[in-house]
C-alpha positions, 0 to 999 in steps of 0.5 A: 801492992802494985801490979805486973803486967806481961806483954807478948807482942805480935806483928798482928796482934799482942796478948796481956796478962796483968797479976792481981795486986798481991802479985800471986795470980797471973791472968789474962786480961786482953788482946788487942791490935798491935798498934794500939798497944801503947795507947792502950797501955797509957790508959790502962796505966792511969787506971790500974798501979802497975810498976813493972812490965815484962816484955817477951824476948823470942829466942831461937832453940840455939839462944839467938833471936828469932826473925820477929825479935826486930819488930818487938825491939822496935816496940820495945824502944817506943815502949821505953820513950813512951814510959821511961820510968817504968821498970822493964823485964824482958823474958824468954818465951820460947814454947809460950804459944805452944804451951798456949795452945796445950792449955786451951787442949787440956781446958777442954776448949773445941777445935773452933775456939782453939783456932782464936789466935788472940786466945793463945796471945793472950795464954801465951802472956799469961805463961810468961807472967805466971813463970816469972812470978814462980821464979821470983818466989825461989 
């Protein structure tokens, strides 16, 4: 079975979540810059079967867009030229780096290592990942 992968793109940096191939377990898989993120998707696409990607989609608590979601639309537009048959999902996610944060408290991690912001991207994507797989099995 195919892959998901989960895309939570920054100005500076984006976090990645892949599942396995069952489609059962998210986990993180890296962080990268910003504007490598469409080269390293071609090579990890050749590597890896994945079939559909979800992009994160930053609401306001009101429902509308927040201030970064001009720069994750023009991503996404680059995303959608670079890999045109490759299905796209975007979700909300609101709270994902608040939560990110959280679940490097709860995890016992140390003031130092909570400070990796690359660390919470890539919680932050794997929280987008794993709620969208928990929806999709009700």
């Amino acid at each position: 079975m195919p892959r998901i992968l989960a895309i939570d793109y920054g100005l500076k940096r984006t976090g990645i979540a892949v599942t396995d191939e069952l489609q059962i377990i998210a986990s993180g898989l890296t962080t990268i810059p910003s504007e490598t993120t469409i080269d390293f998707l071609k090579e990890y696409f050749i590597k890896e079967n994945v079939t559909k990607v979800l992009i994160g989609e930053p609401k306001q608590m009101n429902g509308q867009p927040s201030e970064s979601a001009e720069i994750i639309e023009k991503f996404v537009s680059k995303f959608q030229i670079a890999f045109p048959a490759m299905d796209l999902v975007r979700v909300d996610e609101r709270f994902t780096s608040k939560m990110a944060f959280q679940t490097m408290i709860d995890s016992g991690l140390n003031k130092k290592q909570r400070q990796n912001k690359g660390l919470i991207d890539e919680i932050a994507a794997t929280i987008l990942l794993q709620d969208y797989l928990t929806r999709k099995m009700f």
